[in-house]
N, CA and C of each residue as an Amber inpcrd file, in Angstrom:
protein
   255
 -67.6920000 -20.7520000 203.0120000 -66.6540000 -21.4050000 203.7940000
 -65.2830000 -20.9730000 203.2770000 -64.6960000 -20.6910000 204.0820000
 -63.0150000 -19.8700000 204.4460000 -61.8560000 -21.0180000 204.0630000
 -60.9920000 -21.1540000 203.1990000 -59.9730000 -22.4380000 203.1190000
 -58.8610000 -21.8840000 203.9680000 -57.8990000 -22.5250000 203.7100000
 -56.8230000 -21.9900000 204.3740000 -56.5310000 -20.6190000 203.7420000
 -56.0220000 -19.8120000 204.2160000 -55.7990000 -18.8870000 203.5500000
 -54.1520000 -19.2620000 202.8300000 -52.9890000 -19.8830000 203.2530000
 -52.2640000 -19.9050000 202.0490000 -52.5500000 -20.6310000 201.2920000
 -53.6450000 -21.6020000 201.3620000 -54.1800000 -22.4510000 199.8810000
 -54.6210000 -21.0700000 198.9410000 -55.5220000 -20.4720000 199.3380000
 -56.0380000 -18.6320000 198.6130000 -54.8520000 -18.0340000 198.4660000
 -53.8550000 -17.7270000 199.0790000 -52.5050000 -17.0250000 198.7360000
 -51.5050000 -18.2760000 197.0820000 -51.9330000 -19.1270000 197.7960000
 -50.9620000 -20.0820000 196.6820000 -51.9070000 -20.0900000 195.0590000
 -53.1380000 -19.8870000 194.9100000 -53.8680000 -19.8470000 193.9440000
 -53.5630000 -18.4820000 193.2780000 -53.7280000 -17.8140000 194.1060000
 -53.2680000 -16.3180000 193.8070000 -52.1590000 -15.8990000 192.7400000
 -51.1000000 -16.6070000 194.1420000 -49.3060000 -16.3960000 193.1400000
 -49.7420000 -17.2210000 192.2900000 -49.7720000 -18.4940000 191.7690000
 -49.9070000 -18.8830000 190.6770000 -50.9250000 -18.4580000 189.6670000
 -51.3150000 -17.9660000 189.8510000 -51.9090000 -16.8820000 188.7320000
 -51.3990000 -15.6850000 187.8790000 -50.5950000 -15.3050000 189.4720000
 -49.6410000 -14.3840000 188.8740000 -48.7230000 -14.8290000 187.8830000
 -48.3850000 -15.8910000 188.6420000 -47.1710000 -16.4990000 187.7540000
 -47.3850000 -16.8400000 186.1840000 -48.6940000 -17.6290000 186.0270000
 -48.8340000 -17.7440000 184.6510000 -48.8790000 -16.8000000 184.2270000
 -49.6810000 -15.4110000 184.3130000 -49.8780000 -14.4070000 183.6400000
 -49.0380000 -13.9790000 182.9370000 -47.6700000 -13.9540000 184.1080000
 -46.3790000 -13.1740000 183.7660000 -45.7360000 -14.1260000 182.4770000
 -45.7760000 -15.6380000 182.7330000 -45.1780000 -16.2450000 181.6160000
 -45.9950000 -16.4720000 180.1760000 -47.2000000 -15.6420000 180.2180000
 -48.3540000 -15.2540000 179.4160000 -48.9580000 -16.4310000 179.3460000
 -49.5050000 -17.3400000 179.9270000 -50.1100000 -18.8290000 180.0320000
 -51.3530000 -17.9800000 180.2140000 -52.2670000 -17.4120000 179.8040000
 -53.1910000 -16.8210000 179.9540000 -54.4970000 -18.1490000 180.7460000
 -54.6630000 -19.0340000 179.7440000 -55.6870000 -19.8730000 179.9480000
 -55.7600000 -20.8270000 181.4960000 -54.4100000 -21.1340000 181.8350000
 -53.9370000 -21.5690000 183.1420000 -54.1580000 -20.2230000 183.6480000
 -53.5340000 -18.9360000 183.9000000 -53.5260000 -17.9180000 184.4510000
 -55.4020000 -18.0750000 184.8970000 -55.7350000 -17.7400000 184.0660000
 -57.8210000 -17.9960000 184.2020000 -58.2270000 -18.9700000 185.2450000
 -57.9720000 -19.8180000 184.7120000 -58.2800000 -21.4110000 185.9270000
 -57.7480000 -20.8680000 187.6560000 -56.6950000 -20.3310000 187.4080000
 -56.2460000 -19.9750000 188.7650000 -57.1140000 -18.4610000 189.4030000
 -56.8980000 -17.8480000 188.9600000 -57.7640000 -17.1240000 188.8870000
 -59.1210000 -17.4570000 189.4620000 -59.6510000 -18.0310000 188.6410000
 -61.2910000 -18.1610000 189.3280000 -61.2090000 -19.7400000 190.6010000
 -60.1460000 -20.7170000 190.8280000 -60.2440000 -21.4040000 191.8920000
 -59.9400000 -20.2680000 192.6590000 -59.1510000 -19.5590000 192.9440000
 -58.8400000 -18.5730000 193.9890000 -60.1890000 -18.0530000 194.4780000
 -60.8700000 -17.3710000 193.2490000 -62.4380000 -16.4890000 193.4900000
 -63.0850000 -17.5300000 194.5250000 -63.0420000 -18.6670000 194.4130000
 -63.7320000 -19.4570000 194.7460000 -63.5320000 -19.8580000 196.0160000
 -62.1440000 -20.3140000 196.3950000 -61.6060000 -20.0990000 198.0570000
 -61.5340000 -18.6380000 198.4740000 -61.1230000 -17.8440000 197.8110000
 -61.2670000 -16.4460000 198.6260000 -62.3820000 -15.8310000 198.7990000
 -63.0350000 -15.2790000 197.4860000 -63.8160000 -14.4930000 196.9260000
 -63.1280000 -13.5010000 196.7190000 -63.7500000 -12.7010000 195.7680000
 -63.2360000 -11.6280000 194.8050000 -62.6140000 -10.6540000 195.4300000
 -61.2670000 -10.6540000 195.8960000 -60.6140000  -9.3450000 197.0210000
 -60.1090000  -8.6450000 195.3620000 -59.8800000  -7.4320000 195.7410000
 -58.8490000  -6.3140000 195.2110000 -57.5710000  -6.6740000 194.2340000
 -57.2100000  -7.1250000 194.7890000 -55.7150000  -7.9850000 193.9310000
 -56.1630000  -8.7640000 193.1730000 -57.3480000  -9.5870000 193.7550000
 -57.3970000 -10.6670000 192.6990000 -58.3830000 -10.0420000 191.5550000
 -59.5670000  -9.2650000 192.0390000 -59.9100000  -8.6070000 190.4870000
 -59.0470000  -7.9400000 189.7840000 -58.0630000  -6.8090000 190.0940000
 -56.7230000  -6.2380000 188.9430000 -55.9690000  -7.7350000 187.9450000
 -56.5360000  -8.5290000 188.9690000 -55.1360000  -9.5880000 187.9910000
 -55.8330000 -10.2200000 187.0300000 -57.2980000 -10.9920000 187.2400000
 -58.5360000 -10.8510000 186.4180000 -58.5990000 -10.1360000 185.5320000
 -58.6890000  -8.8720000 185.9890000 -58.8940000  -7.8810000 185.0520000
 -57.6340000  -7.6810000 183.6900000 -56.5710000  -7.9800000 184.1800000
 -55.3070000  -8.1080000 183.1380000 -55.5390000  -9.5470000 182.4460000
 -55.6810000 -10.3430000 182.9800000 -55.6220000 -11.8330000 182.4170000
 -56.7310000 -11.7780000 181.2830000 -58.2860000 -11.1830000 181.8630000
 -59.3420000 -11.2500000 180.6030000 -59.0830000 -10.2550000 179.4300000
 -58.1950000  -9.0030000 179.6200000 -58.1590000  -8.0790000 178.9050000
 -56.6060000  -8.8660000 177.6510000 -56.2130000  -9.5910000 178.5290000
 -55.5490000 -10.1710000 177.6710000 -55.8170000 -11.1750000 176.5290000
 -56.5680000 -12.3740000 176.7260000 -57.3810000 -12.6360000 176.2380000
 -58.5330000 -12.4780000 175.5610000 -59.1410000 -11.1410000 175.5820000
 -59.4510000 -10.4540000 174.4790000 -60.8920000 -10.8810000 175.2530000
 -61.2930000 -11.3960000 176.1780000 -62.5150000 -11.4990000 176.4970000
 -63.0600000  -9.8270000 177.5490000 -63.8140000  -8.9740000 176.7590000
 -64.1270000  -7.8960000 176.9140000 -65.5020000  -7.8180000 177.7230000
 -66.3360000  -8.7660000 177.8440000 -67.3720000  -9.1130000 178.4420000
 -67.0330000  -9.2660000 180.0460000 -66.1700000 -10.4070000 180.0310000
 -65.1420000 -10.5080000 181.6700000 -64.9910000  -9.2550000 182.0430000
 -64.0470000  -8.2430000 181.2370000 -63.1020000  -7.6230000 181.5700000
 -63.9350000  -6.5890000 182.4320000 -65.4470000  -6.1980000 181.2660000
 -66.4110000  -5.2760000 181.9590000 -66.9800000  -5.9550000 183.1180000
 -67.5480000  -6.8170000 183.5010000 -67.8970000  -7.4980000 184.7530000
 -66.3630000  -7.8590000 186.0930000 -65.7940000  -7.7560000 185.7950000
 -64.5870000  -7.8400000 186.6960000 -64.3900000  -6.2690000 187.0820000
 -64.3530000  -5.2980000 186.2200000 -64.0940000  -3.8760000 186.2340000
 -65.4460000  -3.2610000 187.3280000 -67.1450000  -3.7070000 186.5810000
 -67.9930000  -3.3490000 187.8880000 -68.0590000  -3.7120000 188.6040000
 -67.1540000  -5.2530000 188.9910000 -67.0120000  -5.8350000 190.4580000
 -66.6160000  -4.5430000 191.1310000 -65.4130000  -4.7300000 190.5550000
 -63.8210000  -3.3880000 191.3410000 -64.6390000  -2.8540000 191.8660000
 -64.8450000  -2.0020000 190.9550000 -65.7200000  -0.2440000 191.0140000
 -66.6870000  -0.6150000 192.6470000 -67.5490000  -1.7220000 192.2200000
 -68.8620000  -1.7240000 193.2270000 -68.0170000  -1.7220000 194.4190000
 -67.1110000  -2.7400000 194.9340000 -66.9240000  -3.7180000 195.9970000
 -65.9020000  -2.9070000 196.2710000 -65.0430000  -2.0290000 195.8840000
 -63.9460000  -0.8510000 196.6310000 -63.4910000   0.2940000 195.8350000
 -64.4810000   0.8870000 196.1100000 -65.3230000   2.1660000 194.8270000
 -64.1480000   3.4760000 195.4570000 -63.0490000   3.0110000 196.7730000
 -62.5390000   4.8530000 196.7660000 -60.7830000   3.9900000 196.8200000
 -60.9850000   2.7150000 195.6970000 -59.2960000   2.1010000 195.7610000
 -58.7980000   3.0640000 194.2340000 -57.4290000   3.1740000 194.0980000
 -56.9650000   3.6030000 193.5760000 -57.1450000   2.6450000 191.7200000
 -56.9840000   2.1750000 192.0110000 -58.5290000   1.1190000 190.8230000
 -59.2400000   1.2050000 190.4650000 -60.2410000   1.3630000 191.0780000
 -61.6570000   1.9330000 190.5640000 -61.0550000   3.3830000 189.7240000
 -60.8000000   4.2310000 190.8100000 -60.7320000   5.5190000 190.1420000
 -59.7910000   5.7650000 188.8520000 -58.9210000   4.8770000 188.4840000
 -58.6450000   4.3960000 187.0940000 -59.5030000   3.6380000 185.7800000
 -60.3310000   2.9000000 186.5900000 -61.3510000   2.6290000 185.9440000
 -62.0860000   3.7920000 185.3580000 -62.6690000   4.3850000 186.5790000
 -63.4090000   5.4720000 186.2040000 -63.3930000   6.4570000 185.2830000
 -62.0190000   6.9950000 185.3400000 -61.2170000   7.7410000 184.1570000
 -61.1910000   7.3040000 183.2460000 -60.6650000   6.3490000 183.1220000
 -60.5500000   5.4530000 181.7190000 -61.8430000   5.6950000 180.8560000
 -63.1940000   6.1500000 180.9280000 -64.1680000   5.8450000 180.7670000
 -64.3040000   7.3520000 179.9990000
């Protein structure tokens, strides 16, 4: 089931937002309510992917990274991923 989508847009920015003010642990929470009204789009795994790598959780970071890869394998993302490797 689909929420509003600016309830999913407003989870989003505020994710961003903590990130940026390094609130990592709030940044997380937002983060995964978003996953949860949206599901896992593009934007929101890169920001995931910064938030867990920040936090030092490396387990996330690899499961957020084979989301990417799987779910939009020719985005300019993945193929950073890929390299990286």
């Amino acid at each position: 089931m689909q929420m509003n989508p600016e309830y999913s847009l407003a989870l989003y920015e505020t994710a961003k937002i903590r990130y940026a003010k390094g609130e990592m642990m709030s940044a997380r929470a937002y983060i995964e309510r978003y996953f949860s009204a949206e599901g896992k789009t593009l934007a929101g795994l890169e920001l995931a992917i910064k938030i867990e790598t920040a936090l030092q959780s490396y387990d996330l970071v690899e499961e957020y990274q084979l989301q990417l890869t799987r779910s939009f394998p020719f985005s300019a993302a993945a193929e950073k991923i890929k390299h990286n490797y």
